[in-house]
TORKOL-4160 file (C-alpha; in steps of 0.2 Angstrom, whole numbers, padded with zeros to 4 digits, m for minus):
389
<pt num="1" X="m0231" Y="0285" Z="0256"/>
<pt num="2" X="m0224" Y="0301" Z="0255"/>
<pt num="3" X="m0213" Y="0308" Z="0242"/>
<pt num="4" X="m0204" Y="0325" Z="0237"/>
<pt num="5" X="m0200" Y="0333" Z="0223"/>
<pt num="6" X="m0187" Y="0345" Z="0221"/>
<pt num="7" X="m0183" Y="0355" Z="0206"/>
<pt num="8" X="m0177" Y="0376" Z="0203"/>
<pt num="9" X="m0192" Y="0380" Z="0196"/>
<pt num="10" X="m0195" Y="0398" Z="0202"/>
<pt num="11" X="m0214" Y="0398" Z="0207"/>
<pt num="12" X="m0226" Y="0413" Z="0216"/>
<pt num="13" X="m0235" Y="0413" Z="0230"/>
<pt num="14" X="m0250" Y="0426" Z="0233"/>
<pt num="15" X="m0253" Y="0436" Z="0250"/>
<pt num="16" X="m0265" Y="0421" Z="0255"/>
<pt num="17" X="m0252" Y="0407" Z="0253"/>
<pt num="18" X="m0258" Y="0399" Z="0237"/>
<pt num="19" X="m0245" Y="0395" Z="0225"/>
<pt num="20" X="m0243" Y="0397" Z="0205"/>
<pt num="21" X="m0234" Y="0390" Z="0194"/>
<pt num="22" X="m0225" Y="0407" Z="0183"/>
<pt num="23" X="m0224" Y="0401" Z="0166"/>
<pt num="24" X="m0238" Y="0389" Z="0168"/>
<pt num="25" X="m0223" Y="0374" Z="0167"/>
<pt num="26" X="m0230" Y="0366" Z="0183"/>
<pt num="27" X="m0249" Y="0368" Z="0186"/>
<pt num="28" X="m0257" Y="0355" Z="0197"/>
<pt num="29" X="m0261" Y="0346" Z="0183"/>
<pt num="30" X="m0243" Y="0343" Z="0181"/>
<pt num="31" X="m0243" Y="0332" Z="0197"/>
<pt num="32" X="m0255" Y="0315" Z="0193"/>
<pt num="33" X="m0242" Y="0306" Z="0189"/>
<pt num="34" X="m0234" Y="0308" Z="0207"/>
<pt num="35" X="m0253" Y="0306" Z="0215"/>
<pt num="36" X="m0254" Y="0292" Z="0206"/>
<pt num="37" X="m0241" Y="0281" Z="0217"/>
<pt num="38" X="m0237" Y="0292" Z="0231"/>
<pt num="39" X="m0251" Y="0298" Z="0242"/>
<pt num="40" X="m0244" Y="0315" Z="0247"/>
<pt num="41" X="m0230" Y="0326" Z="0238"/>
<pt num="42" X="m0219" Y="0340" Z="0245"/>
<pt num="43" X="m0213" Y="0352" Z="0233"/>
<pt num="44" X="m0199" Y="0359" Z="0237"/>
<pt num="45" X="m0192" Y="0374" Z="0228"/>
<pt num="46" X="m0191" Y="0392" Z="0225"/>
<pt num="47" X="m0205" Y="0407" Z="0225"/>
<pt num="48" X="m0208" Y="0426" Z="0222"/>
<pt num="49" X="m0221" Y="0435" Z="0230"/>
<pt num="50" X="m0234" Y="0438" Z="0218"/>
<pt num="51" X="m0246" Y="0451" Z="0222"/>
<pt num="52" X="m0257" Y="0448" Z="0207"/>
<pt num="53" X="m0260" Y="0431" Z="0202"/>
<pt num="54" X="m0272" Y="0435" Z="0188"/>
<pt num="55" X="m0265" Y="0426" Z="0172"/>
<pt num="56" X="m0256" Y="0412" Z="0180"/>
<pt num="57" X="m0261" Y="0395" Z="0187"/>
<pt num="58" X="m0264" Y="0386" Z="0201"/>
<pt num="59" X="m0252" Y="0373" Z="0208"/>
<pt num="60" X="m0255" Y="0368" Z="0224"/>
<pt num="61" X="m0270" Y="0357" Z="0229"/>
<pt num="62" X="m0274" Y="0342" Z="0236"/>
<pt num="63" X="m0262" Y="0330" Z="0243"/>
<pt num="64" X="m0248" Y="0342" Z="0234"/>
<pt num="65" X="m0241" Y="0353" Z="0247"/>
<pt num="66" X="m0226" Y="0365" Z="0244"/>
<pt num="67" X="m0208" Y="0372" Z="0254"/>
<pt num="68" X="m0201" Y="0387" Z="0246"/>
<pt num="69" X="m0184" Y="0394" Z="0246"/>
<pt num="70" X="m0181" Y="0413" Z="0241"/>
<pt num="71" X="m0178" Y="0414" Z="0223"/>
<pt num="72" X="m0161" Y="0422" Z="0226"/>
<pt num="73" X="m0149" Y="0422" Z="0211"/>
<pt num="74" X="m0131" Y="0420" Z="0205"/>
<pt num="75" X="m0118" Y="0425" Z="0220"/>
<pt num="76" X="m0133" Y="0431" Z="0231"/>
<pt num="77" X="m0139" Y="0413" Z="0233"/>
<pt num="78" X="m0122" Y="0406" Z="0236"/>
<pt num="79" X="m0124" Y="0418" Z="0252"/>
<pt num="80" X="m0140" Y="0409" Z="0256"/>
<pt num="81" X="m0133" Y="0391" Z="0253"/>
<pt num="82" X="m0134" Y="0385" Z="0270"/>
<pt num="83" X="m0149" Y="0390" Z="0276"/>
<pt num="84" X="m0156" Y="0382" Z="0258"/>
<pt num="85" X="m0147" Y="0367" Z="0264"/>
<pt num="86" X="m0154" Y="0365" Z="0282"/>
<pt num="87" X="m0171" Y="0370" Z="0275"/>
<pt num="88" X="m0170" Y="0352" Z="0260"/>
<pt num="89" X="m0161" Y="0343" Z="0272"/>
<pt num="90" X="m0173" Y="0344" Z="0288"/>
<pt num="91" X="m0190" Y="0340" Z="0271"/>
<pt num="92" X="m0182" Y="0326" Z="0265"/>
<pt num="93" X="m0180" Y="0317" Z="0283"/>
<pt num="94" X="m0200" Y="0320" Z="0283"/>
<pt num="95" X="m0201" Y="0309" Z="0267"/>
<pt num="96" X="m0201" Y="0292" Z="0263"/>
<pt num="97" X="m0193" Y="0294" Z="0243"/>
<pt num="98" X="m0185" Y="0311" Z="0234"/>
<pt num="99" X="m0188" Y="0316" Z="0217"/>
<pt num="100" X="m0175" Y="0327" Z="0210"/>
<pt num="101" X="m0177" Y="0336" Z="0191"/>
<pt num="102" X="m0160" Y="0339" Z="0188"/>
<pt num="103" X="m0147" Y="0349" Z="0182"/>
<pt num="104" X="m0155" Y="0359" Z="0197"/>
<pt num="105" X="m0144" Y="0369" Z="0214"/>
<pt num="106" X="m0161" Y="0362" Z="0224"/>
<pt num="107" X="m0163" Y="0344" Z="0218"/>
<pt num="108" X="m0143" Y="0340" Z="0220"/>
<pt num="109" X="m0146" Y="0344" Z="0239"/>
<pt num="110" X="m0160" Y="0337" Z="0239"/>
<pt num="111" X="m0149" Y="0318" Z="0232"/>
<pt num="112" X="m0137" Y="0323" Z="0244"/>
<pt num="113" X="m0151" Y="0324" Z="0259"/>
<pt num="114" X="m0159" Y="0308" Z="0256"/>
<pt num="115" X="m0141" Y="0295" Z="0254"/>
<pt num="116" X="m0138" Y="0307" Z="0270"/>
<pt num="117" X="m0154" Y="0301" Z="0278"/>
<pt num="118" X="m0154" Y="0283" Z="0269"/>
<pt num="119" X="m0168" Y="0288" Z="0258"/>
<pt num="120" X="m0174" Y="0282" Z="0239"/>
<pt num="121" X="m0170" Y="0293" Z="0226"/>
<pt num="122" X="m0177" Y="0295" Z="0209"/>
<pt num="123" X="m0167" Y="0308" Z="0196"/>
<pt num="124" X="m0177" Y="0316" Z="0182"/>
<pt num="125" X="m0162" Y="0320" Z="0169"/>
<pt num="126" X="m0173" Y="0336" Z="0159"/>
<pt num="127" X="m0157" Y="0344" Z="0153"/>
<pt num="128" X="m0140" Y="0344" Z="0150"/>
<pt num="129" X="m0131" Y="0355" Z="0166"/>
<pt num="130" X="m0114" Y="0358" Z="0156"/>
<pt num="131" X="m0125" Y="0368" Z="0141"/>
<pt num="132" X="m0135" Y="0375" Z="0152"/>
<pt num="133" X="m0121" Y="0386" Z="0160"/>
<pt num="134" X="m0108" Y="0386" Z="0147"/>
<pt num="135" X="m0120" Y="0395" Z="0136"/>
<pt num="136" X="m0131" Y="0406" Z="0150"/>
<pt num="137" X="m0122" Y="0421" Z="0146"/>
<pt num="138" X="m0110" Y="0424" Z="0161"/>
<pt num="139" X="m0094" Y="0426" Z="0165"/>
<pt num="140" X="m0098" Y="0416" Z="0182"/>
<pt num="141" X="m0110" Y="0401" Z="0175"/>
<pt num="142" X="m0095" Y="0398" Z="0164"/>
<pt num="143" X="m0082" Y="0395" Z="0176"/>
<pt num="144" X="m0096" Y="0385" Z="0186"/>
<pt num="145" X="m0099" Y="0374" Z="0173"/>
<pt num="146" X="m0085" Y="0360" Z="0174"/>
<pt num="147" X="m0090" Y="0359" Z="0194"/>
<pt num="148" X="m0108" Y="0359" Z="0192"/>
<pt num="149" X="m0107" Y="0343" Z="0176"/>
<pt num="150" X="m0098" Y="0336" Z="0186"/>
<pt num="151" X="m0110" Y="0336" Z="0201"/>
<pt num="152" X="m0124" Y="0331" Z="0190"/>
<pt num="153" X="m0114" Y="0318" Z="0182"/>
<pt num="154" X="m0110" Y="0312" Z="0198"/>
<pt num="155" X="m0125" Y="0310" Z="0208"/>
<pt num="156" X="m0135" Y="0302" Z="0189"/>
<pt num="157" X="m0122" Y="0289" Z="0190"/>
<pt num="158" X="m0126" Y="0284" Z="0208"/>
<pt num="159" X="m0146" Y="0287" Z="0205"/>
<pt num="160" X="m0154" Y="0271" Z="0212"/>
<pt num="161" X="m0168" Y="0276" Z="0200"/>
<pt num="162" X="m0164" Y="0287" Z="0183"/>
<pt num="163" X="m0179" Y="0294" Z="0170"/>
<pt num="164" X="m0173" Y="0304" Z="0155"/>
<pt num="165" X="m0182" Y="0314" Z="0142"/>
<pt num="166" X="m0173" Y="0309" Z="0128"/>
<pt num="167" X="m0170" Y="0291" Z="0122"/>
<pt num="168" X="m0151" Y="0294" Z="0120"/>
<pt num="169" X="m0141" Y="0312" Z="0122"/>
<pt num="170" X="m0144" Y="0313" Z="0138"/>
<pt num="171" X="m0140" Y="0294" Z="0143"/>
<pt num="172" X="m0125" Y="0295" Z="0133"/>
<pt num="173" X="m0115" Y="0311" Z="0145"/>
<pt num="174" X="m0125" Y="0307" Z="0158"/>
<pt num="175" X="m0125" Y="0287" Z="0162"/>
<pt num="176" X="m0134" Y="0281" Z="0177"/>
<pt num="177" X="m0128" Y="0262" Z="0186"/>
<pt num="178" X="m0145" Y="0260" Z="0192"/>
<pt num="179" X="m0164" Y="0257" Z="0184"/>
<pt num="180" X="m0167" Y="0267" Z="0168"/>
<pt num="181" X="m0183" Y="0272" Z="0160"/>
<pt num="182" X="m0188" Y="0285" Z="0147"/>
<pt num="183" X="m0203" Y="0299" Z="0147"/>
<pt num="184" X="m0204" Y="0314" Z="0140"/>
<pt num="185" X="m0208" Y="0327" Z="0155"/>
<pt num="186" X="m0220" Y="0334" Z="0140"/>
<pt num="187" X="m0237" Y="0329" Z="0141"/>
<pt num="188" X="m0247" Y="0334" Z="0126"/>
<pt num="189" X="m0268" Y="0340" Z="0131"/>
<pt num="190" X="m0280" Y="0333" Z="0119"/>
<pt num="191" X="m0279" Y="0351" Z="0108"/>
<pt num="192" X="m0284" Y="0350" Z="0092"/>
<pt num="193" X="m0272" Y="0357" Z="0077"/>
<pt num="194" X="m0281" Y="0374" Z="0070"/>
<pt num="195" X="m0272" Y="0373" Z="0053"/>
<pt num="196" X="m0261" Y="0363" Z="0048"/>
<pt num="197" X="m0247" Y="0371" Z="0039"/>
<pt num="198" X="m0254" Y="0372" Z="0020"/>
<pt num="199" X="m0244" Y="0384" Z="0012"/>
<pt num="200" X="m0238" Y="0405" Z="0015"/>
<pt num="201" X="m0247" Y="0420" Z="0017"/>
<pt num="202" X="m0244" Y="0438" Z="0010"/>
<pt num="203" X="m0233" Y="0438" Z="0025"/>
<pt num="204" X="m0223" Y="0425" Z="0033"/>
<pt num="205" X="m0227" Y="0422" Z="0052"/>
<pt num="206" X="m0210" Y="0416" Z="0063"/>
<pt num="207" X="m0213" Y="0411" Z="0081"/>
<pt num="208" X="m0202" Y="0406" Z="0094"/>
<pt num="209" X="m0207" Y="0400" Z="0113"/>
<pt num="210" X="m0193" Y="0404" Z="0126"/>
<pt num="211" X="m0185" Y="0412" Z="0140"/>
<pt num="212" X="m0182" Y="0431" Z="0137"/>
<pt num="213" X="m0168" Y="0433" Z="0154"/>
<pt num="214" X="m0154" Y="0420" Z="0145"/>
<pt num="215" X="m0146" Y="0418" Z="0129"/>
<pt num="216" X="m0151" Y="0399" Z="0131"/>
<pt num="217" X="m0165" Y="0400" Z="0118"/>
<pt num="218" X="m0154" Y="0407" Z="0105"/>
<pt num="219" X="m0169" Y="0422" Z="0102"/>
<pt num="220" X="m0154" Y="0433" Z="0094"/>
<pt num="221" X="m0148" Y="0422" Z="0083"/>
<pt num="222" X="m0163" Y="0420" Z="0074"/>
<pt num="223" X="m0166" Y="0441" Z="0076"/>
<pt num="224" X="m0146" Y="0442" Z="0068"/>
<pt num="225" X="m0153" Y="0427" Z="0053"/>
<pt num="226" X="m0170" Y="0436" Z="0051"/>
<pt num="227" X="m0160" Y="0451" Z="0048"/>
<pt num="228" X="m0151" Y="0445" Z="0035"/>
<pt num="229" X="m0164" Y="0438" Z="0029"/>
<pt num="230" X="m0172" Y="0454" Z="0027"/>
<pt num="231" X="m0156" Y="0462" Z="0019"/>
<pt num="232" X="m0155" Y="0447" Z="0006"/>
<pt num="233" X="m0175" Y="0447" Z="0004"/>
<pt num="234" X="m0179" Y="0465" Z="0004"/>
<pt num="235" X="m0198" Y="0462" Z="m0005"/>
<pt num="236" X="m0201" Y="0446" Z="0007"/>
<pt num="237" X="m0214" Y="0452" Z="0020"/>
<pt num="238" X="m0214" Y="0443" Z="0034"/>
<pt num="239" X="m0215" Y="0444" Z="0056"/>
<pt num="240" X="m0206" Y="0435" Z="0071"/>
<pt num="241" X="m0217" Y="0432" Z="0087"/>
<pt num="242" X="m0210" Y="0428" Z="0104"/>
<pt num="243" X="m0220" Y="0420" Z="0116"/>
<pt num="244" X="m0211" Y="0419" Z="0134"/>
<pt num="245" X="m0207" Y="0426" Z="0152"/>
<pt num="246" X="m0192" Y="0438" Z="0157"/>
<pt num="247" X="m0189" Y="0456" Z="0154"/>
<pt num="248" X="m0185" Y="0458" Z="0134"/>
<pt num="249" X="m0173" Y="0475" Z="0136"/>
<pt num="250" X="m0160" Y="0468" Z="0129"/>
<pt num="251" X="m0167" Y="0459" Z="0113"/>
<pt num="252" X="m0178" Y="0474" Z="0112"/>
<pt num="253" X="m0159" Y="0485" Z="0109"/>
<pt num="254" X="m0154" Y="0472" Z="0098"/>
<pt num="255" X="m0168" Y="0472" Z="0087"/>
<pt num="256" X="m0168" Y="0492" Z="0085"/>
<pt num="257" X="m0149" Y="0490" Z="0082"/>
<pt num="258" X="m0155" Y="0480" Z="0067"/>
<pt num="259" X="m0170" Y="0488" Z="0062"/>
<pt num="260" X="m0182" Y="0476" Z="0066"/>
<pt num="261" X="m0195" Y="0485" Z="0075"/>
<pt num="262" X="m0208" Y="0483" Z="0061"/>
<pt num="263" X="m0206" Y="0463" Z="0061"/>
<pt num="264" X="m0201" Y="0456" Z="0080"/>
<pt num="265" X="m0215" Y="0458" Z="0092"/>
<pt num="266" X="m0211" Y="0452" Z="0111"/>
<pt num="267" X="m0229" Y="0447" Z="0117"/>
<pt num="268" X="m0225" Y="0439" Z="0136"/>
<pt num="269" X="m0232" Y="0423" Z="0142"/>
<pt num="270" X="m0248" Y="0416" Z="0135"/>
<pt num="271" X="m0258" Y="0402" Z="0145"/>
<pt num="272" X="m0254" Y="0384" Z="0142"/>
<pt num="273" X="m0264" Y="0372" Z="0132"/>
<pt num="274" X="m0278" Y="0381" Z="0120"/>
<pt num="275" X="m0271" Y="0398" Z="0121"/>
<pt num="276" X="m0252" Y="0392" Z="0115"/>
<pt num="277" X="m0262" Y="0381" Z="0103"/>
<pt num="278" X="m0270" Y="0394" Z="0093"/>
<pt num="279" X="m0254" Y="0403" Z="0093"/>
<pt num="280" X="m0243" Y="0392" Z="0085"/>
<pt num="281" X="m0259" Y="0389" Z="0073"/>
<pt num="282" X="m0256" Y="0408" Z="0065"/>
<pt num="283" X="m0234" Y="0402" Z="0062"/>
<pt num="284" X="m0229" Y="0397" Z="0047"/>
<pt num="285" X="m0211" Y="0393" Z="0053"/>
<pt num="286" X="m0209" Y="0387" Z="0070"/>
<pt num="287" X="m0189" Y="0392" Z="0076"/>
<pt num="288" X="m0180" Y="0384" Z="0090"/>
<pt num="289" X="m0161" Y="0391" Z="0089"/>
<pt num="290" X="m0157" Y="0385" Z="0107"/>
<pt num="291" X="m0141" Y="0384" Z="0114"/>
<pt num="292" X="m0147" Y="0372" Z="0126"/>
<pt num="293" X="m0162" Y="0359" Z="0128"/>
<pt num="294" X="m0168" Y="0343" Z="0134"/>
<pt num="295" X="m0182" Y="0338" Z="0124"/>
<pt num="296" X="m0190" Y="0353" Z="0122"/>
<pt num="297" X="m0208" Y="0356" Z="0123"/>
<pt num="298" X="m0211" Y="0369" Z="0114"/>
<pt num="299" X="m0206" Y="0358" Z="0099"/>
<pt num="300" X="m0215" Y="0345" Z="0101"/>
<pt num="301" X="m0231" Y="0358" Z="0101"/>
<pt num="302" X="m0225" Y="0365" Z="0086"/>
<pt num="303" X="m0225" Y="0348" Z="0080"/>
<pt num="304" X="m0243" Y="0346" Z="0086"/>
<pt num="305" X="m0251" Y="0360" Z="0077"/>
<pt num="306" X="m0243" Y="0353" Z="0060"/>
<pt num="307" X="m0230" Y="0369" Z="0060"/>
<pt num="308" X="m0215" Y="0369" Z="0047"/>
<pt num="309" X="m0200" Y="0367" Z="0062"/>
<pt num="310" X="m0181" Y="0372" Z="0062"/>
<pt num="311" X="m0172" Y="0369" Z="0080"/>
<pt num="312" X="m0153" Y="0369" Z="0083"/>
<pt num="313" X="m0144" Y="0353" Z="0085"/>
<pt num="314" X="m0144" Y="0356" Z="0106"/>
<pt num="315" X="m0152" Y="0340" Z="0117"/>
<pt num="316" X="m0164" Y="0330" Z="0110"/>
<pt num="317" X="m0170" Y="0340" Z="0096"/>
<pt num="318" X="m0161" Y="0329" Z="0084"/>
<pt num="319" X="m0173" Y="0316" Z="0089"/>
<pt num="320" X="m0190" Y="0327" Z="0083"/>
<pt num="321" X="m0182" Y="0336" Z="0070"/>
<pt num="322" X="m0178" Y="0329" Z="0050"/>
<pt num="323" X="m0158" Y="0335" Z="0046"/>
<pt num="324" X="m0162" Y="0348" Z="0035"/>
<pt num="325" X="m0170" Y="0356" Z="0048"/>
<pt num="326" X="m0156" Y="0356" Z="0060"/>
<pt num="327" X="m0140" Y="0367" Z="0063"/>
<pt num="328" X="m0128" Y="0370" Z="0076"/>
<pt num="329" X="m0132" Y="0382" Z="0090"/>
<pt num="330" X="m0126" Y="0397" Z="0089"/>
<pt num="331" X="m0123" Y="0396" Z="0066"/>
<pt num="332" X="m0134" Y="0412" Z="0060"/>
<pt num="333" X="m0129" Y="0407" Z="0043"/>
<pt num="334" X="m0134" Y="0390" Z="0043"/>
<pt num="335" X="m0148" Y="0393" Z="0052"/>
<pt num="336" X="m0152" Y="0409" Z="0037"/>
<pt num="337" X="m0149" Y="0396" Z="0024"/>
<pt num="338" X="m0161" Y="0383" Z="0031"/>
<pt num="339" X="m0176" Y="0397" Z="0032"/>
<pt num="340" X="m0171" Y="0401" Z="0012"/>
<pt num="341" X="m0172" Y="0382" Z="0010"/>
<pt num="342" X="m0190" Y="0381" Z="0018"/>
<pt num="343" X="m0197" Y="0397" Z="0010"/>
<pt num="344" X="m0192" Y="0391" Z="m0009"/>
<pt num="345" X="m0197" Y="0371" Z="m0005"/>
<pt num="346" X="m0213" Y="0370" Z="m0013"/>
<pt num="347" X="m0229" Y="0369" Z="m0004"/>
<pt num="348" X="m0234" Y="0352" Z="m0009"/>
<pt num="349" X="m0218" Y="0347" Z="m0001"/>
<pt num="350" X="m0221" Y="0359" Z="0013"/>
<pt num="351" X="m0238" Y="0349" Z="0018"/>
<pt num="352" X="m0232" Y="0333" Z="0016"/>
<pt num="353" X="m0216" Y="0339" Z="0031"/>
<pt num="354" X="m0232" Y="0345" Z="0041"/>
<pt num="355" X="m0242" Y="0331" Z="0042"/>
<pt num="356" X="m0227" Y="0322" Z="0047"/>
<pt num="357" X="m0224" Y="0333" Z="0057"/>
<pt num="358" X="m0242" Y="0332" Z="0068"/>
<pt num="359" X="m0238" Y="0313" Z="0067"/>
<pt num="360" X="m0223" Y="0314" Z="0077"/>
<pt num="361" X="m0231" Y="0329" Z="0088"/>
<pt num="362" X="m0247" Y="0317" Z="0092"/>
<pt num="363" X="m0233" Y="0301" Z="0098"/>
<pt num="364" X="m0232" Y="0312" Z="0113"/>
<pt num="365" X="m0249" Y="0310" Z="0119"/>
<pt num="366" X="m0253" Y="0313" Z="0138"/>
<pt num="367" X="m0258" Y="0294" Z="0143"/>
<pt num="368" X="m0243" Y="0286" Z="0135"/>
<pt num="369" X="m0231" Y="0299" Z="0144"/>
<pt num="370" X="m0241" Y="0296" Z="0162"/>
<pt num="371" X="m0241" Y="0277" Z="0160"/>
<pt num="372" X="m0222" Y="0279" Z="0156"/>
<pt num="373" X="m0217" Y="0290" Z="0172"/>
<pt num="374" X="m0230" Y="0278" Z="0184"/>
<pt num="375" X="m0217" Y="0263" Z="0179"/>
<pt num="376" X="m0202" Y="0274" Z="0188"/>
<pt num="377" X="m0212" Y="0279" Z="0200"/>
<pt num="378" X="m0216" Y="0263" Z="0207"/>
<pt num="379" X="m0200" Y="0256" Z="0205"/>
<pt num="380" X="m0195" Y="0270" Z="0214"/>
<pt num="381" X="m0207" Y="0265" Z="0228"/>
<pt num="382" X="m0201" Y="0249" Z="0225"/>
<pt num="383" X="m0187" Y="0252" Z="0235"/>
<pt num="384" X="m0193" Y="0258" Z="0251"/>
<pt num="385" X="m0192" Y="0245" Z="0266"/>
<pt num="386" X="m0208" Y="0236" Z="0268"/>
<pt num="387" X="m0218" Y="0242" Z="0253"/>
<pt num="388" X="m0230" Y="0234" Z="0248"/>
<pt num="389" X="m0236" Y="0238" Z="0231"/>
């Protein structure tokens, strides 16, 4: 049985055809759970050329195979709709089921392809669409947002078959009529915690994972709270790390407009797994100011390696995070006053949060999370005519 996946990840493909995932969000790794009911999968999605893959993964391989659309953006893909269109509808005809990662351009044709051709879908609800445009950072995304909810909203409802990341935001704007189920679509590699947090050192370490080309990860707003930080803290020394992919020109302006060239350091995209690991083993204070999430990974590592964590209340976060660790996206003063609050809680207390912490981090272990998915995937399969299990 045959099944394709379709989701806007942007990946690259080489000048011999081989395909990576940028980011290192989809490795092949990434696609046992499908292997492990369906017995071939088309992904179909978007791609860059990538003259030199060194640095990034390998996501094609065997039984995965992939169709890729030019990673155009914003009006420039609107121009390129319908060829995008004819391309998903003609891959989905060649399947038997369709996998769509919403909110996603790519996966709502691809919905739209399979009732077309009378095939199974499954939707994988990651994110919530309305956040994710209302706070890109556009003009445009904004006045896209209603329509492109209620798309989302639309086709989740009619899903025969719905997963979600969280156990409740997301099923509570975006209910589903048909089969529900819940796994994370973070899976946790058996890496061990290199320090659990145990107290500061001369200088306090701040890190955040994210995104550097949109304002969903809320980087600024921890810059404009670090700043005042600083202000109010002038003898506190301290350093903010950003680990991510995008161009960083204009947090780099922001940070010299607020002096902070001797704390923030942008340091690109480091390789899943081990090197993330031993990353996040160096922060003291893990910060996740989003504007927008699901249930974000990058967390739940944090939350692995035994960090201190403060995330906004976007998504799912509220379900990883203790209260006093939360604030609203976008609040630079609660967010100051919550990094005040950590650094003047003792660190008795400190390493009691962090060991709970790990605890919560370690629920999401990579066999519970495949076990979870296989069950949707072969209700989905389920629903195929003929199948036989």
């Amino acid at each position: 049985m045959k099944a394709l996946f379709a989701v806007d990840h942007i990946f690259g493909r080489s000048a011999d055809g081989a395909v990576f995932t940028i980011g290192g969000k989809f490795p092949y790794s990434a696609w046992q759970s499908y292997l492990d009911v369906f017995e071939q999968l088309t992904v179909v999605s978007r791609a860059i050329p990538l003259p030199d893959p060194a640095g990034q993964r390998r996501s094609d391989g065997p039984r995965v195979d992939f169709q890729l659309l030019p990673a155009r953006r914003g009006v420039d893909r609107l121009r390129g709709m319908r060829d995008a269109r004819k391309a998903v509808f003609a891959a989905v005809k060649q399947a038997d089921v369709v996998i769509a990662r919403l909110p996603s351009e790519t996966a709502l044709i691809a919905c739209a392809a399979a009732r077309f051709h009378g095939k199974p879908y499954l939707v994988e609800v990651v994110a919530c669409p309305w956040d994710a445009l209302w706070n890109h950072g556009s003009k445009i995304a904004r006045l896209y947002a209603p329509l492109f909810t209620r798309r989302n909203r639309r086709v989740i409802r009619d899903a025969p078959v719905a997963r979600y990341v969280t156990r409740a935001f997301l099923q509570q704007r975006y209910p589903t009529h048909g089969l529900e189920y819940v796994a994370s679509n973070v899976e946790l590699p058996p890496v061990t915690a290199t320090r659990i947090f145990d107290g500061f050192s001369d200088i306090i370490r701040f890190g955040t994972i994210g995104a550097l080309h949109t304002r969903l990860k809320g980087i600024d707003i921890a810059m404009r709270a670090l700043h005042q930080l600083k202000r109010e803290r002038p003898s506190l020394r301290w350093r903010y790390e950003v680990v991510g992919e995008g161009d960083p020109a204009t947090l780099l302006q922001l940070r010299d407009a607020l002096g902070l060239q001797d704390e923030v350091r942008f340091i690109g995209t480091l390789p899943p797994g081990d090197a993330i690991a031993r990353w996040l083993g160096d922060v003291d204070i893990y910060l996740q100011p989003s504007f927008q999430e699901g249930l974000p990974r990058a967390v739940i590592e944090a939350l692995n390696q035994g960090r201190i964590v403060i995330g906004s209340t976007a998504g799912g976060t509220p379900e990883l995070l203790r209260a006093e660790r939360l604030h609203r996206p976008g609040d630079v003063e609660a967010l100051l006053s919550i990094i005040a609050a950590v650094i003047d809680t003792p660190p008795r207390s400190l390493a009691s949060e962090a060991r709970d912490n790990l605890r919560m981090g370690r629920s999401f272990s990579r066999d519970d999370i495949l076990a979870a998915r296989r069950s949707s995937l072969r209700a989905l399969a389920d629903l195929v005519p003929a199948h036989r299990p």
